[in-house]
N, C-alpha and C positions, 0 to 999 in steps of 0.2 A: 219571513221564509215562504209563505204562499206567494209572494208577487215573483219572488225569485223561483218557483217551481212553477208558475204560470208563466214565464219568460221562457222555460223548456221546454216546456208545451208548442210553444209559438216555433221556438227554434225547429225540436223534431217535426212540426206540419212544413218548417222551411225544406230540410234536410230530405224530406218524402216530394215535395216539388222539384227540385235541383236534382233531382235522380234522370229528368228528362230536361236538364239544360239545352240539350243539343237541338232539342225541337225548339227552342226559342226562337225567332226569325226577326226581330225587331228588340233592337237593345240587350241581346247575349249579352254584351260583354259589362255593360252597366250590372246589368243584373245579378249577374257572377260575383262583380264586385262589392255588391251591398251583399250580397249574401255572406260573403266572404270578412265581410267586415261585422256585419251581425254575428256571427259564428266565434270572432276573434273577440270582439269584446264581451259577450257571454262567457266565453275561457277567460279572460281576464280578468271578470270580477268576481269566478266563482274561485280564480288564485286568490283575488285579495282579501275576499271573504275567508279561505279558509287557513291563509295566513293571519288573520288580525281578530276573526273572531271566534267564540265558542258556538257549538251545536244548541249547547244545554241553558246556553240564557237568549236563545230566539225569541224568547215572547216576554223578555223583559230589556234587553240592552239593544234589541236590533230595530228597535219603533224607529229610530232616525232613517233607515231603509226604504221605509215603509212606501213613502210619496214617492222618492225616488225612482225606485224601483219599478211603482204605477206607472210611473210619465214613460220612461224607457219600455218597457211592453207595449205602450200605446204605439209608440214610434214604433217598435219594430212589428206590429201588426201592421199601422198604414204601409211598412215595407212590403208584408208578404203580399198586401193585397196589391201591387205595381208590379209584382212579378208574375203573380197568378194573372195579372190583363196583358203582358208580355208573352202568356204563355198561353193563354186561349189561342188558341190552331181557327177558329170563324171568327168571320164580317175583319179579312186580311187587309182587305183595302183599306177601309175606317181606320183600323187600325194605324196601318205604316202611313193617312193622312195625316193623323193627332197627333202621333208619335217621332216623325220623323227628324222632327226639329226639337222634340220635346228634352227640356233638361231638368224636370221633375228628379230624376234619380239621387243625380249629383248635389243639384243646387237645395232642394226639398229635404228629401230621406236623408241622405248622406249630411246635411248641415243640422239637419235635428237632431242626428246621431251624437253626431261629434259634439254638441251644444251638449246634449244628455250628459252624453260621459262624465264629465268634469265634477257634473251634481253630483253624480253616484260615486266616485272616486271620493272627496269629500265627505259625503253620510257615511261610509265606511270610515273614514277616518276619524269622524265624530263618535261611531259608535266604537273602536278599539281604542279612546282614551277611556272610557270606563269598564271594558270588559275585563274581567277576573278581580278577581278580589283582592291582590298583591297589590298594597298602595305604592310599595318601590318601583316594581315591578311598573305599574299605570303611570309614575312621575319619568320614567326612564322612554315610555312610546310616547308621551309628550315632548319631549326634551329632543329625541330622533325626528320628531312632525314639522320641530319651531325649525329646525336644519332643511325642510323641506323647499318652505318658503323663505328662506333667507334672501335677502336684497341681490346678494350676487347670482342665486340664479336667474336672475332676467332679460336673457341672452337665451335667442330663439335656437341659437345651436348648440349651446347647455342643455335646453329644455330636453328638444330630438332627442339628445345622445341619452340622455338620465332619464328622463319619462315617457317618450316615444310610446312604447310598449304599451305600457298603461293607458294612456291619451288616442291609441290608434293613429298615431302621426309615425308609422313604422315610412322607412324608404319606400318601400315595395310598394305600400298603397298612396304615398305623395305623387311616385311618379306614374301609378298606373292613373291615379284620378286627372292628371295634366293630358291624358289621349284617350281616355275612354271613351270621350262622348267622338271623336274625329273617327272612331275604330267604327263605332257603330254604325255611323255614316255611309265609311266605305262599304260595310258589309252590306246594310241596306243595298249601295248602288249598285253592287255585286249581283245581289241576287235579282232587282229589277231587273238588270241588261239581260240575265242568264233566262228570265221570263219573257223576256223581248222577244230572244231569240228562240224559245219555243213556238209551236203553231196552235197551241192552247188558246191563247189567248182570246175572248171574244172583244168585239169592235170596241166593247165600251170599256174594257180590260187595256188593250191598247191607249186608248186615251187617258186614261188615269196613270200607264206606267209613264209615258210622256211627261207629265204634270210632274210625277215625285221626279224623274228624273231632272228635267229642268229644275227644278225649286232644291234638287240636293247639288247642282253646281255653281259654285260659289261664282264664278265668270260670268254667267249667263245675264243678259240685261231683263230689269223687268218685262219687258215685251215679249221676250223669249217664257216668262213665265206663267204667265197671262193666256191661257187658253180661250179661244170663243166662247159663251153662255151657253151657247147649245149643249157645250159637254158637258151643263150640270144640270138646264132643265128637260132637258129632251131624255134625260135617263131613265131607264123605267122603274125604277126606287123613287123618286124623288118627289115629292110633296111636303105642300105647305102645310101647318099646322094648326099654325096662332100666329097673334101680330104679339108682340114685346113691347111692355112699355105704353106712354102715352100718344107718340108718334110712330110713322108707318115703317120707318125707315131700319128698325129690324123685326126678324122674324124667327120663327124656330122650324125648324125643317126636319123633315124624314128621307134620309141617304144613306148610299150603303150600309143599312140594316141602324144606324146611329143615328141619333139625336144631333144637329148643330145647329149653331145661331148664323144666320146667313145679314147681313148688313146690306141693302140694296138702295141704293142713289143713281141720279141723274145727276148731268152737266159735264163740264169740259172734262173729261176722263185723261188726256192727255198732257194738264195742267198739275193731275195729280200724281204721275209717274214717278218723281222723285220722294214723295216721301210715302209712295208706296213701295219702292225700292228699298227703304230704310224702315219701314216695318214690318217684312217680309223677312227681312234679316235677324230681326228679334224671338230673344225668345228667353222666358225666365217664368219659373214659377206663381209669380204674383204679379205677373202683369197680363193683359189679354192681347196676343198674336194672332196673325192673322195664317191660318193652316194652306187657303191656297186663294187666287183670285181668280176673276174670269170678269170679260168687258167686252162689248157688242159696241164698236167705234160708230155706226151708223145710227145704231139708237142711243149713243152716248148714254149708256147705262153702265154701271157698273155692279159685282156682285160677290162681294167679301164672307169668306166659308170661316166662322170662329168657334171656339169653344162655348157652350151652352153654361151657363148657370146661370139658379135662382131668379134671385132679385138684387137690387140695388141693397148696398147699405144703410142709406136713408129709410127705406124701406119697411128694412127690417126688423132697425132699433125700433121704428113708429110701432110696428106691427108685435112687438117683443114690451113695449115697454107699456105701450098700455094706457089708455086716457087718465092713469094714476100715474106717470108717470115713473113707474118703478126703473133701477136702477137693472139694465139690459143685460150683461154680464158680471160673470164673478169676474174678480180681479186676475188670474189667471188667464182666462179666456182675451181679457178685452187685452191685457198684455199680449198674448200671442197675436192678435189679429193687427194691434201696430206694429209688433212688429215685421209683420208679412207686409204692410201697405207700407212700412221704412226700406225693409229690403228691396219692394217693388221701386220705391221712387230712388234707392242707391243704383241701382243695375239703370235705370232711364238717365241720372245724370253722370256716369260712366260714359255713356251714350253722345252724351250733350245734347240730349231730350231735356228742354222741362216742359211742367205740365201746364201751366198757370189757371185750371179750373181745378183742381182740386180740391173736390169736397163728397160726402158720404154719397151722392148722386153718382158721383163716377168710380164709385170703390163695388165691385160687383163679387158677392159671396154665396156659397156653397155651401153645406155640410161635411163635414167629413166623409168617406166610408164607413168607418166602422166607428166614430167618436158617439158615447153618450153622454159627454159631460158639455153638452156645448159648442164643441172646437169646431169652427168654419175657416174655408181656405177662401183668401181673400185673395182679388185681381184689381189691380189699377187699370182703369179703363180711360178711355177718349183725352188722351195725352198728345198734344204736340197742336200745333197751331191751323197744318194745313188738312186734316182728314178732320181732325175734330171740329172742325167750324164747317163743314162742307153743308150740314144744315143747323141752324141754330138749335139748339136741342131746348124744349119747353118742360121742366119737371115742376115742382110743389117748391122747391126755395128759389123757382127763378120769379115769382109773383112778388110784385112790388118792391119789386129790386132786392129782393130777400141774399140774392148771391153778394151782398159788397161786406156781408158778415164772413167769410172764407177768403177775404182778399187784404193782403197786409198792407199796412198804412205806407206806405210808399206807392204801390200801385191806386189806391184810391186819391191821392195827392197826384198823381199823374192823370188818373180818371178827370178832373175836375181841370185841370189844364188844357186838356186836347176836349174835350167836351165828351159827350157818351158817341160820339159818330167818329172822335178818333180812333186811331189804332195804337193801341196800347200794349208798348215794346216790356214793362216795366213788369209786368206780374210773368213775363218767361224768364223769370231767376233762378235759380237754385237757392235763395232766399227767400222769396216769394212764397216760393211749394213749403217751404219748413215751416212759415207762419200759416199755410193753412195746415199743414201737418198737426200742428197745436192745437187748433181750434177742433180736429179732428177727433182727438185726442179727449179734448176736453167731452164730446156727446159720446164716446165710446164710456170716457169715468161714471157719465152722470145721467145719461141719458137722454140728457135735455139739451136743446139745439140752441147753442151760443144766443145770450141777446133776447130768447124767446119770451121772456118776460119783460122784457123794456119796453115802453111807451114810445119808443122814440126809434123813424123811421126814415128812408130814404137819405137826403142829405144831411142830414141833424146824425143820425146814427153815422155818415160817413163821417163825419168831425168829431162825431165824442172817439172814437176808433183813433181817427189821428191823434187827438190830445193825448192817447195812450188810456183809452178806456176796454177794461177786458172783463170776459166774466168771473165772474165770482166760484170757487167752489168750493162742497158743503164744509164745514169743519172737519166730519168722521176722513174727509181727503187722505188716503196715503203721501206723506211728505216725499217720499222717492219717485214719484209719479208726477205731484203737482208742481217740482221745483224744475225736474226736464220738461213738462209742459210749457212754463212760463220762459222759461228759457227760447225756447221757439217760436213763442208770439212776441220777443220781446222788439221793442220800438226801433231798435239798430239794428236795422241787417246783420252787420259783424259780430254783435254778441249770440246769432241764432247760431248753432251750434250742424254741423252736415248731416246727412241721412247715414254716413257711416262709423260717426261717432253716439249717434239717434241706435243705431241699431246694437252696436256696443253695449250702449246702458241697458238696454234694451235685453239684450240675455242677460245679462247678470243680474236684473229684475227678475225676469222669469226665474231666475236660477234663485232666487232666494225665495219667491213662492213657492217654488217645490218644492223647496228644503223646509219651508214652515207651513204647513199647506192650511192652518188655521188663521194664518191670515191672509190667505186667500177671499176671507169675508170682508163685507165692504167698513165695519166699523172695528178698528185694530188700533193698539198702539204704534207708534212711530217709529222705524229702526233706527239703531245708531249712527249709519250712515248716508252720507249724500253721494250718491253714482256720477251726478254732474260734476263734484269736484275732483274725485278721482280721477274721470274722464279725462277732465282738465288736466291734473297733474302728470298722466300718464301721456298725453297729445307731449306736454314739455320735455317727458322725458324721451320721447320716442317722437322726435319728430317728423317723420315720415309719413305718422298718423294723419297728422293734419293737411298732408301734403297729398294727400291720395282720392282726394277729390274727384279725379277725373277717373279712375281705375276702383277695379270692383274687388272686394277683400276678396282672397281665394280663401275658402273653407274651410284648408288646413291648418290656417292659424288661429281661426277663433279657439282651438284648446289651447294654446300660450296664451293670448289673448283675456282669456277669463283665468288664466292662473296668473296673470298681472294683475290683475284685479283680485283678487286673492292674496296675493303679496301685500298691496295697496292696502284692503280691508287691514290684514291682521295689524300695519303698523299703524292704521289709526286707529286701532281696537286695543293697543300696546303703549298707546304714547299715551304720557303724565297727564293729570290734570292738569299742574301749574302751564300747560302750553295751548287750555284750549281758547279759542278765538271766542271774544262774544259776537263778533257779528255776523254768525251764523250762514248758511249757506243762501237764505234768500235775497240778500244782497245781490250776488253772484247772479241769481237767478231770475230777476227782477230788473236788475238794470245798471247795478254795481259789476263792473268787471273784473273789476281790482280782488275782488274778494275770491276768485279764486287760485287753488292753491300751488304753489309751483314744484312740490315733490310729493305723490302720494305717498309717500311711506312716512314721515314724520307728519302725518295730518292728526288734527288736533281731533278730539271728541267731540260732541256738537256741543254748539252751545243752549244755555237756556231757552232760548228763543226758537228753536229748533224743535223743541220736546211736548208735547200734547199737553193743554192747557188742563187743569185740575179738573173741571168740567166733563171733560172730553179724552181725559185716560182712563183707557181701560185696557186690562190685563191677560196675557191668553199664556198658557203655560209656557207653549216655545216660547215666549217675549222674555218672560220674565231672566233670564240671565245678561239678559241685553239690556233690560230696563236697571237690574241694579247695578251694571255696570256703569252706563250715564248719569243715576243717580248720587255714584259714591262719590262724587266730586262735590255736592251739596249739602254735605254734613256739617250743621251750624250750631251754635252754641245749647241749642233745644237737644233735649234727649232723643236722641237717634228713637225710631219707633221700626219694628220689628214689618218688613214687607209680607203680606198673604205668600206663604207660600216658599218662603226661605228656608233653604238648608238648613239643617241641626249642624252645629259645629262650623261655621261658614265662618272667617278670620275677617274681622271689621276691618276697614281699609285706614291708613292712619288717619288723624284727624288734620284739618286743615288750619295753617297758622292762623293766629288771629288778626296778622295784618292781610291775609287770604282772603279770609270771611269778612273782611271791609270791603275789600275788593269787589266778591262776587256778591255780598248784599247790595253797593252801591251800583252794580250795573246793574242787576236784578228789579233794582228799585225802578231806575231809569228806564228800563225796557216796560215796566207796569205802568209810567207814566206816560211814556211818548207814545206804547204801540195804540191805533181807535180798535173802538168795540168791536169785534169780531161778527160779521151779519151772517145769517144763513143763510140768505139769498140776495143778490142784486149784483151789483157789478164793481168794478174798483178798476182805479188808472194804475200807473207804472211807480207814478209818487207816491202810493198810497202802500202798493205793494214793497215798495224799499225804503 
């Protein structure tokens, strides 16, 4: 009940901002719109709350709330805080530079929102299966819940029509989110020309409205974009800082009253037109754009105006984690920040960008505004072949060829054919970037820089990589983390799995650390599900998923989207023992293809093999419902022994036949024979993992 009155709080400081909408000058109309949609779903959860639950048991039925409801306040503060910089009236220029092209609102706010919802829709519903004390009454809002997710609804125009409301996927806001950011645009050019043609303007005013204006018409060739140099160093704001970095080549600057990062190079500037042209045009939250350029043709200079943060990734972890090498983030955290660096590299290969340097060196983070738990906003940086190589960049993993640990075994198999002086077509895949995606993946879990502990260097380390040698992670690992990892590094191209099925699992992880926020800690028991094979089964069932490779999911579906996965969960949370698989989801993930499954909704329970070895189980209370659910398929001729922590009166599950219990003692057996010793540190091939 406090996070939910702290969420009003948030809403009335909205509701006292939006009183002067009209003074907004820069993204009105975005901003209206998140307001508008913060607003709507505060009323809709305070219907569903006071439809499903009581007042009088808040501080004993309503704990499943709790996290929920934290995460969504978080999100609709970083809102208010995009609206209150929308709506500062000084340093206008800065302003409509950063903003002009900026699709923070939409792609950002507006996609955490709609990701939130679903959580919180959900915890309500968890917490009205045991509200009031009428057990009829409690079997009867379950029985109404299981009709919710039934199989037939999973049809996106079922979904709109029956849960729209709930979900914020109402008409009104689909089709305003389709032209909001094009509205703001016009109005911006609107009100520049309407400045043009006042006599206000001073010289240097003049030249800046020029710049947005060219850079907001989409016709205009980069050359028309590209203002002289003089109009950014000859300004009387303008000074250098600091140099960034280990090389000269960028800087941090002081202009119109703002902090930015300014990128300055030599050489043919006119070579580089074309994919300055193409990254002028970008623009997405998690990736770094470039706001405006300027080039001096006679001193063939050029000088690139970006957004300013921090540090590097690499950086950070180093500086975070410690000569103990402690583990950098909570699991929640290091989950949101892949999935910003999955959405960044979904939106570049939409594009038909790939990056093929991708590694913590080029992933550049931030803090939040207002976050104190951690949460950094992450950008993909120095993507694409021809801006990015314009100077060789020198960091801490480029010594000693430290870079060929980020590079998948196809591209280092092509490295060693064309020699180190070839040019290598091979690592600009949309494969390529997913295997480093993995390895990224892997120093965000652990802290530790793939390989760092291997003796083995240079060529020797390029060949154990091809053999399909990876690293190793700890035991305490989250199995829903480590098996979409592996997945991504694995040896076949075709089994890496895209950045828009990556981001897919990807919420619905997050979504299940919010919902359990105890195991948010790094050493938890295992959940009953695998996200990779859902993935999968819902790619089969929905083929279009897989086909959308080149196009960038629109926003509004990720609530169907994770209420597919929701369908998916409850029917492998539903289906019988006698159906489940023993060969477990890391086949699948590993390098077995075969194994996974071709209808999430009859997916089996996991198997033994799946389940955190005696050693390395441990118990946290959310688990425990999940734990003895996977457990009750192993009831063998030994007297059943009572779980920590078990319900009084909890109805034992039948027993399993005794040609059953041959069954799953015989593979039980087998799995203690075949699987090797479990190491806590070092490395393992593809054969070893499957």
């Amino acid at each position: 009940m406090e996070q939910f009155r702290q969420i009003g709080e948030v809403i009335g400081s909205l509701e006292a901002l939006m009183v002067f909408q009209d003074v907004i000058q820069i993204n009105q109309r975005q901003c209206v719109l998140l307001f508008n949609m913060i607003t709507f779903a505060y009323n809709t959860i305070a219907e569903e709350i006071k439809m499903n639950l009581k007042f009088e048991e808040k501080n004993t039925k309503w704990r499943a709330l709790e996290s929920p409801l934290r995460e969504l306040r978080r999100i609709i503060r970083e809102g208010e805080c995009y609206i209150r910089q929308c709506l500062e009236t000084k340093d206008y220029w800065a302003k409509a530079i950063s903003l002009y092209q900026n699709t923070d609102c939409v792609e950002f706010h507006m996609h955490n929102l709609l990701s939130c919802i679903p959580v919180v829709i959900e915890a309500i519903e968890i917490a009205a299966e045991i509200s009031g004390n009428d057990q009829e009454v409690m079997q009867k809002k379950r029985l109404i819940q299981s009709f919710k997710y039934h199989k037939e609804c999973r049809d996106a125009r079922i979904f709109e029509w029956r849960f729209g409301k709930q979900y914020l996927v109402i008409e009104d806001f689909c089709n305003r989110l389709k032209s909001v950011w094009e509205e703001d645009r016009w109005m911006l050019r609107k009100n520049l020309q309407e400045r043009k043609r006042s006599a206000n303007l001073t010289k240097q005013e003049q030249r800046l409205t020029d710049l947005l204006l060219r850079n907001l018409n989409e016709s205009a060739s980069v050359y028309e974009k590209m203002l002289p140099c003089s109009t950014l160093v000859s300004s009387k704001d303008y000074s250098m800082r600091r140099r960034l970095g280990n090389g000269s080549q960028y800087k941090e600057i002081q202009w119109l009253g703002e902090s930015f990062a300014l990128r300055h190079f030599f050489g043919d500037i006119e070579s580089l037109f074309p994919a300055l042209s193409q990254e002028l045009a970008l623009s997405h939250p998690n990736i770094m754009h470039i706001f405006c350029a300027f080039t001096d043709e006679e001193k063939k200079e050029c000088f690139l105006v970006m957004e300013l943060m921090n540090k590097d990734l690499f950086s950070h972890i180093k500086e975070v984690s410690g000569p103990r090498k402690r583990v950098p983030f909570s699991l929640t955290v290091a989950v949101d920040i892949m999935l910003q660096i999955a959405r960044g590299m979904e939106y570049l290969h939409s594009k038909d960008i790939y990056h093929g340097e991708l590694n913590p060196s080029n992933i550049l983070v931030k803090p939040r505004n207002i976050s104190t738990d951690g949460y950094l906003h992450a950008k993909v940086c120095a993507f694409g072949p021809s801006l990015a190589n314009v100077v060789k960049k020198s960091h801490p993993d480029n010594k000693n060829g430290q870079l060929t640990i980020w590079y998948a075994p196809e591209v280092l198999a092509e490295q060693e054919q064309c020699g180190n002086g070839g040019e290598n077509n091979s690592k600009y895949t949309e494969k390529a970037d997913v295997y480093s995606f993995g390895m990224i993946c892997f120093e965000l879990l652990t802290g530790k820089v793939p390989f760092e502990d291997s003796h083995l260097q240079g060529d020797k380390m390029s060949r154990n990589i091809r053999a399909g040698e990876r690293p190793l992670f700890p035991f305490y690992s989250p199995k829903y983390l480590t098996s979409l990892t592996k997945r991504c590094w694995h040896t076949d191209p075709n089994q890496r799995p895209s950045f828009t099925s990556i981001s897919r699992i990807l919420r619905y992880v997050k979504k299940y650390l919010v919902m359990n926020p105890e195991n948010g800690q790094s050493e938890t028991p295992m959940p009953i599900k695998d996200y990779t094979d859902i993935e999968a089964g819902l790619t089969r069932s929905f083929p279009s998923w897989g086909n959308a490779t080149n196009s960038l999911t629109p926003i509004t579906q990720i609530p169907f989207q994770m209420f597919l996965y929701r369908i998916a969960e409850k029917g492998k949370s539903n289906s019988s023992p006698q159906e489940n698989s023993e060969s477990g989801s890391d086949a699948s993930a590993c390098g077995d293809e075969s194994a996974a499954v071709d209808d999430p909704l009859p997916s089996p329970l996991p198997s033994p093999s799946e389940r955190p070895s005696p050693s390395s189980r441990r118990t946290s209370p959310s688990s425990e419902i999940g734990s003895r659910r996977a457990n009750s398929s192993k009831k063998l001729d030994a007297k059943p022994t009572k779980h920590p922590g078990t319900a009084k009166g909890r109805v034992r599950p039948p027993q399993m036949s005794s040609c059953g219990r041959r069954i799953r003692m015989n593979s039980e057996s087998q799995l203690i024979i075949m699987s090797p010793r479990r190491r806590l540190s070092g490395h393992v091939s593809d054969s070893e993992l499957s």
